[in-house]
C-alpha positions as CSV (number, residue, x, y, z in Angstrom):
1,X,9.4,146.0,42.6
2,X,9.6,146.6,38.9
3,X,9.0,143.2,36.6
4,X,8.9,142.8,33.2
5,X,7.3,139.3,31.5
6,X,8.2,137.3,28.4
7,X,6.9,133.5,27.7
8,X,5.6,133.1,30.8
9,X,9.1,134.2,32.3
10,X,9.2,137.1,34.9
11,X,12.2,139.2,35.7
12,X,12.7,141.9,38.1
13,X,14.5,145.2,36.6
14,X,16.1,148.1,38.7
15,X,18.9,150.8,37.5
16,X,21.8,150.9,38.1
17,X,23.0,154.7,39.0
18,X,26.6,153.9,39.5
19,X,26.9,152.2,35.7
20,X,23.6,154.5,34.8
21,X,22.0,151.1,32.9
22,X,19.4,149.1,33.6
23,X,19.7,145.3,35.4
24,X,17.4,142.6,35.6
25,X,17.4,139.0,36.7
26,X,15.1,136.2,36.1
27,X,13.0,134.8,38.6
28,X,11.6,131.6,40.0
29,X,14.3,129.7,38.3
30,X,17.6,128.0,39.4
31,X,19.5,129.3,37.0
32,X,21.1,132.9,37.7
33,X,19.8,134.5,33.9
34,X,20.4,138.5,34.1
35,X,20.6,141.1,31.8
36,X,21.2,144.7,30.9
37,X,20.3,147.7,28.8
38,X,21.1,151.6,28.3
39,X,17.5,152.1,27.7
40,X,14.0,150.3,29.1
41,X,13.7,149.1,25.0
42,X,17.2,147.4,25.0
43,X,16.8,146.4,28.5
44,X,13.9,144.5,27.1
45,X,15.4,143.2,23.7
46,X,18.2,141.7,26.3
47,X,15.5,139.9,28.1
48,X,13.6,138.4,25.7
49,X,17.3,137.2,24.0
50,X,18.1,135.7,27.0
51,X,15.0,133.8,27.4
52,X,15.4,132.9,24.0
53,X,19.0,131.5,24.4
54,X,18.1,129.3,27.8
55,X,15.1,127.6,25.8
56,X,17.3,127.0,23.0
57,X,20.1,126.0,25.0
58,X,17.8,123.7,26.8
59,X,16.6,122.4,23.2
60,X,20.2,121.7,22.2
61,X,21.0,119.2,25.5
62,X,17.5,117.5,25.1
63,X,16.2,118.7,28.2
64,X,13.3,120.9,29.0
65,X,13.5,124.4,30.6
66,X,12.5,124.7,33.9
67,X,9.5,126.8,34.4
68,X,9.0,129.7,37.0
69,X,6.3,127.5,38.8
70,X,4.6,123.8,38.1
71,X,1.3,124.6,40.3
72,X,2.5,122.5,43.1
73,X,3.4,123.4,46.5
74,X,4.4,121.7,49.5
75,X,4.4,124.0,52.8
76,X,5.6,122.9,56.2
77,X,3.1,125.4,58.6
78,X,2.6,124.6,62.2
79,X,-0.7,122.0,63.0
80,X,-2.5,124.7,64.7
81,X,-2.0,126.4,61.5
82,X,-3.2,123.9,59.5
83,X,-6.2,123.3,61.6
84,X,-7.2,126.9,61.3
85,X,-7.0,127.2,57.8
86,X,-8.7,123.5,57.5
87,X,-11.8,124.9,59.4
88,X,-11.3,128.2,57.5
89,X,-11.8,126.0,54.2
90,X,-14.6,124.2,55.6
91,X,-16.6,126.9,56.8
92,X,-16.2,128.3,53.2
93,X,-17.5,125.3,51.7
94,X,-14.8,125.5,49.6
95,X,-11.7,122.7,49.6
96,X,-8.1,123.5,51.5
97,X,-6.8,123.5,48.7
98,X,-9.2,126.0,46.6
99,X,-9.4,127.9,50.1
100,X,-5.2,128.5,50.6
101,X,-5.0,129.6,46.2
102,X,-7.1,132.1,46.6
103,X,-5.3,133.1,49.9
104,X,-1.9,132.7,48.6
105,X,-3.3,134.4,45.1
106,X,-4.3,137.8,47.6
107,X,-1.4,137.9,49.1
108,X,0.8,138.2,46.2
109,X,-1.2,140.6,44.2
110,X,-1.3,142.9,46.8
């Protein structure tokens, strides 16, 4: 998957051969933000102005923009699961919670 990133934000960007521009679409967010360019330069100006344009939209109601990710997260995993990855932890001398970020952190940069 190609990405681009801007304040934090992170958008995934692929081209379109049938309208021969690039698309992208923010992720991590409720909102459906997407954007377009003829070239990888405008594909980024249109990013970073529609970043811009949420946060000031966001601004203008009073409310603050939601962010890609807070640092919490609640999993539902089966107990035996749980167990394992609890004794995993342990045997690391490390907490669950220190032990499943770095897990979840080598998955994803894979």
């Amino acid at each position: 998957m190609n990405t681009m990133t801007y304040k934090g934000y992170t958008a995934s960007v692929w081209f379109d051969e049938r309208d021969a521009i690039f698309v992208g679409r923010v992720l991590g967010v409720r909102d459906i933000i997407g954007f377009h360019g003829e070239t990888v330069p405008g594909l980024r100006t249109d990013f970073q102005a529609a970043i811009d344009l949420m946060i000031k939209d966001c601004k203008a109601r009073g409310v603050t923009p939601e962010k890609p990710a807070s640092g919490k997260l609640m999993l539902r995993i089966p107990p035996e699961v749980h167990n394992a990855a609890l004794i995993a932890a342990q045997a690391a001398g490390t907490s669950l919670n220190q032990w499943a970020a770095r897990a979840l952190e080598k998955a994803a940069h894979r």
